[in-house]
C-alpha positions in Angstrom: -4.8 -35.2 13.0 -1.4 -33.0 12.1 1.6 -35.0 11.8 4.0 -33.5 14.2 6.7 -31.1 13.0 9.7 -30.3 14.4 12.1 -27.4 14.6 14.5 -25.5 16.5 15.0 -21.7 17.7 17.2 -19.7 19.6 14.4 -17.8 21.1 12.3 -20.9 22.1 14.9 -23.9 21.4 13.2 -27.7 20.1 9.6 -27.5 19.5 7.0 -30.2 18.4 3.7 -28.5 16.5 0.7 -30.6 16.3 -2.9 -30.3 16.2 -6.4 -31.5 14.7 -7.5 -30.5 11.4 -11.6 -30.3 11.0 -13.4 -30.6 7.6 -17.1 -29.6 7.7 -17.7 -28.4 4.1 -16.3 -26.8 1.0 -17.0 -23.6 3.1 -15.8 -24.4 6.0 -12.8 -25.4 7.8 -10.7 -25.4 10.9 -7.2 -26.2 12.5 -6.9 -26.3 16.1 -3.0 -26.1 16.7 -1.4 -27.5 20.0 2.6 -27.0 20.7 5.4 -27.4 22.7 8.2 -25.4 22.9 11.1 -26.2 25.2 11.5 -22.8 26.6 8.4 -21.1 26.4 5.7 -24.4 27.3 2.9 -25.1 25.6 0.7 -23.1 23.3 -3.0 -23.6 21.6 -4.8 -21.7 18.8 -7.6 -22.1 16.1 -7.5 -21.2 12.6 -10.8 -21.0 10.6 -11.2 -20.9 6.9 -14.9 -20.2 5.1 -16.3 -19.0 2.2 -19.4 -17.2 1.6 -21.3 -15.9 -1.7 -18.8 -13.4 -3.3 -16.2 -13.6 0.2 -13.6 -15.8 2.0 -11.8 -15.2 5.1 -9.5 -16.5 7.8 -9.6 -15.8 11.7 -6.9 -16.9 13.5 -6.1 -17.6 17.0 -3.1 -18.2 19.2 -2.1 -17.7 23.1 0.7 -19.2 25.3 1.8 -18.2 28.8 5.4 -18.4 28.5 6.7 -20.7 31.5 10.3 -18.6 31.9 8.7 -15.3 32.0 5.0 -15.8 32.7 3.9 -13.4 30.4 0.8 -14.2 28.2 1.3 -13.4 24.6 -1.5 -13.9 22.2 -3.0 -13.5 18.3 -6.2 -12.9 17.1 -6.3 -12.2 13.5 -9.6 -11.5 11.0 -8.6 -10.9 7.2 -11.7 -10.7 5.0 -12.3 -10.6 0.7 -15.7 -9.7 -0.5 -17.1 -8.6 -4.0 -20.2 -7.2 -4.1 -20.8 -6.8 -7.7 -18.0 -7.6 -10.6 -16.9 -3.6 -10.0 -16.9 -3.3 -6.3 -14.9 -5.4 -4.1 -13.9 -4.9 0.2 -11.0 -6.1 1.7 -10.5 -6.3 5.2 -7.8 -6.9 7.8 -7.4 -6.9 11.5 -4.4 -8.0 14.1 -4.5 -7.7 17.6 -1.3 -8.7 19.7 0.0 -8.7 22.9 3.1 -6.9 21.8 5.0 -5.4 18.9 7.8 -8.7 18.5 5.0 -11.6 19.1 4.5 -12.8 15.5 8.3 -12.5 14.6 9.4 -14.6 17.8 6.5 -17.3 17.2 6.1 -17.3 13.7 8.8 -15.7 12.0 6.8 -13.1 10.5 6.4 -8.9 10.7 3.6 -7.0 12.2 1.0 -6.0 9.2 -1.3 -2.9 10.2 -5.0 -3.2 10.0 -7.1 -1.4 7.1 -10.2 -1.8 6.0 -10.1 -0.6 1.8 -13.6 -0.2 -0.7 -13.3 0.1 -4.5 -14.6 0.3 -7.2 -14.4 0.6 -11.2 -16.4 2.7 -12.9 -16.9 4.2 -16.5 -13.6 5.9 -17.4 -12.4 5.9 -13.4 -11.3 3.8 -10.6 -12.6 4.8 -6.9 -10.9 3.8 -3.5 -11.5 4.3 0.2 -9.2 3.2 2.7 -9.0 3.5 6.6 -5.9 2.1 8.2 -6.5 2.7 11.9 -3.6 1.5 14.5 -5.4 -1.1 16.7 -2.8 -1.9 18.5 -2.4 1.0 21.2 0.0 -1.0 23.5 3.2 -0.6 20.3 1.2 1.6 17.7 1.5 4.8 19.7 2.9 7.5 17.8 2.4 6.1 14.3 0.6 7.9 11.6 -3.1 6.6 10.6 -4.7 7.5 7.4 -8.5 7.5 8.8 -10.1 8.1 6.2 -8.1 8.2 2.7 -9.9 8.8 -0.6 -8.9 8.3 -4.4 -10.3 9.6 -7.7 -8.1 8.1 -10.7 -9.5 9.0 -14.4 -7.9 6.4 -16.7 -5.6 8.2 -19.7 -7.9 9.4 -22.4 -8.1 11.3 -25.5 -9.4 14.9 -25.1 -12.1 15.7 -27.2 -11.1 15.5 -30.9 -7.6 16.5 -30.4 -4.6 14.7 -30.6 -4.2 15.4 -27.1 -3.9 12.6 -23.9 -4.7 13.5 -20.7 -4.9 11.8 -16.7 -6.1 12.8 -13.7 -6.1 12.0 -10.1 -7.6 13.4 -6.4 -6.2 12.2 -3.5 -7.9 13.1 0.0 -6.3 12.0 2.9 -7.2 12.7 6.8 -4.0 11.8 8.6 -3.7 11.3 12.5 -0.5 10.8 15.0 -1.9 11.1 18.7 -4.0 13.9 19.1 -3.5 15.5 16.2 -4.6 15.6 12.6 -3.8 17.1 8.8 -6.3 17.0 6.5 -4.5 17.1 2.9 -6.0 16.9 -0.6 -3.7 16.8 -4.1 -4.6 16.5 -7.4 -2.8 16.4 -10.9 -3.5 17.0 -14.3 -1.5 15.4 -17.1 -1.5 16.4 -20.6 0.5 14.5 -23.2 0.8 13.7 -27.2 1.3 11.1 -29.1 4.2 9.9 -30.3 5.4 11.6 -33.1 7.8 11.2 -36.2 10.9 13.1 -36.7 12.7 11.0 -39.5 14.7 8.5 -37.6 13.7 10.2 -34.3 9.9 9.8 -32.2 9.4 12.7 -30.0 6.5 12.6 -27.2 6.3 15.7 -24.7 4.2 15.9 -21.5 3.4 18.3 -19.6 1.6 18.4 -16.2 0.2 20.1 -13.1 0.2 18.6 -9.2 -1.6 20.9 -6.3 -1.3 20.1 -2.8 -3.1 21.8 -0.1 -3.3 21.5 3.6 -5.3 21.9 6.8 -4.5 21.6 10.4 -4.4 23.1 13.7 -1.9 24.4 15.2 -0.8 25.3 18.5 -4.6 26.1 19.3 -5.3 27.8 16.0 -6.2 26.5 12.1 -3.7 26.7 9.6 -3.4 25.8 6.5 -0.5 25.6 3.2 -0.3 24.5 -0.5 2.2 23.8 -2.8 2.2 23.3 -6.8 4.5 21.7 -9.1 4.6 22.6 -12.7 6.0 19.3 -14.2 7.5 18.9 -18.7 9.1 15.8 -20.1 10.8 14.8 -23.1 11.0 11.2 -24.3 13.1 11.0 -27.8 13.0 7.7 -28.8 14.8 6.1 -32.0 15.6 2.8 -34.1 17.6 1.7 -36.6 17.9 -1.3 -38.5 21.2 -2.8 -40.3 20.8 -5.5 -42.4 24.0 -7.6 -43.6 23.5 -10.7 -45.3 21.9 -13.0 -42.9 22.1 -10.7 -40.1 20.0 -8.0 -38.7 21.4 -5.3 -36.5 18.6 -3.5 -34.0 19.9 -0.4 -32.7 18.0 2.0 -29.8 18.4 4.7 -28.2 15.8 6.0 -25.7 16.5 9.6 -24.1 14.6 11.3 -21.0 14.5 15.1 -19.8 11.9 15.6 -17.1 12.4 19.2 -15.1 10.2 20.5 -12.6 9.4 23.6 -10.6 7.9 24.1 -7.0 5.9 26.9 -5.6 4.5 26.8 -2.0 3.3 28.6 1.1 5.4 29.2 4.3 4.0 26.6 6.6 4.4 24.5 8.8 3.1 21.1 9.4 2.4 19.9 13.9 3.6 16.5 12.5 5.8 14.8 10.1 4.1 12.5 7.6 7.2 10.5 6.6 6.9 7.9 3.8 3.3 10.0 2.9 4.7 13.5 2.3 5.0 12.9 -1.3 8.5 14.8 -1.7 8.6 17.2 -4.6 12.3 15.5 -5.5 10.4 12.1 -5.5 7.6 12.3 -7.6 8.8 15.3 -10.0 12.4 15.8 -9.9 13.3 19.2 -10.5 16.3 18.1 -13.4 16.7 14.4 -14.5 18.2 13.0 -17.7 17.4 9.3 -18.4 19.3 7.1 -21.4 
């Protein structure tokens, strides 16, 4: 049995939550919640816990007919963890809702969208694919799903015998608003150096590559678009050290240049991406000094 709890809200005013909790095994386990809420009436829902070999998960339950409005609101929630070997894992999560504001008014929480995301860690890279569908038609109209999304990331390594560094990532990502679609793929290559000694002074200078290019259709017909960025930077970096008697003095002084220059096609994109554009003055500002 859950001791009661109380608490108080404008939306609902005094509630009581209470329920049974059920322990069948280290694998398994369940809450089945029953509340009252003075304006809203009562409410039920089960939460189950369980493990399996390599995976854990939690489905969750909830419903209530509210007795001012009469409106049935409900949960049902599925978030999943599995590792298939020590280099692959899956993670997994799904909400359905009546409506966009249910888990903020009952729970105090924000509305997480659903993905489903595979990776994996290889020799030298790290592989991902995500899906992040909108499930929830009734409020998720109009918002932008990344079905599928795919990334290639080669970890920072030394380029043959040089004294040369270099990374490199590819990013292919189907994106989808309503009935319509962009398919984009980017990729950059980044070449640095060591750093190196000038006297009192380190220097380390980077240089670096970033294509995008698009495809969609558009009023009927395919189209397409790139862009590339040539990207430098310049890290100075220096130290000194006073000694006087039984003090020590650390001095630093840490200077950044990064400048950057964009050349693209005259396109036009049927929809927005918003926080996934990837904004040249974002990722490679075109003139930045950093102390």
């Amino acid at each position: 049995f859950i001791l009661p709890s109380f608490s108080y809200s404008d939306f609902a005013g005094w509630s009581v939550r209470t329920g049974y909790y059920f322990y069948a095994s280290p694998s398994f386990q369940a809450k089945l919640h029953l509340d009252y809420r003075e304006e809203k009436g009562w409410a039920e829902g089960i939460d189950i816990s369980y493990r399996l070999e390599g995976g854990k998960g939690n489905l969750n339950t909830y419903f209530i007919k509210e007795k001012d409005t009469q409106e049935e609101r409900w949960l049902a929630s599925l978030e999943y963890q599995q590792s298939f070997f020590e280099s692959t894992s899956l993670k997994l999560r799904l909400n359905r809702l009546s409506d966009q504001y249910f888990l903020k008014d009952y729970f105090g929480q924000e509305y997480q969208t659903a993905y489903l995301y595979l990776a994996h860690r290889g020799p030298g890279y790290n592989a991902s694919i995500l899906a992040q569908p909108a499930v929830n038609p009734v409020f998720e109209r109009g918002s932008i799903e990344r079905l599928p999304q795919f990334k290639l990331n080669f970890d920072f390594q030394r380029i043959g015998e040089s004294y040369l560094n270099s990374e490199e990532a590819i990013e292919i990502t189907n994106f989808k608003k309503d009935d319509k679609s962009i398919l984009r793929a980017d990729g950059f290559l980044d070449i640095s150096s060591p750093w190196t000694s000038f006297g009192y002074f380190k220097l380390r200078p980077r240089i670096g590559y970033h294509l995008f290019h698009y495809w969609y259709e558009r009023e009927g017909e395919k189209s397409g678009g790139y862009r590339s960025i040539a990207y430098q930077e310049l890290n100075l970096f220096s130290e000194i050290t006073i000694k006087s008697g039984n003090y020590t003095d650390i001095g630093r002084l840490s200077l950044d240049y990064y400048h950057s220059s964009e050349v693209k096609d005259d396109f036009e994109l049927p929809f927005s991406l918003g926080d996934y554009r990837k904004a040249t003055g974002e990722i490679h500002p075109e003139n930045l000094i950093k102390l």
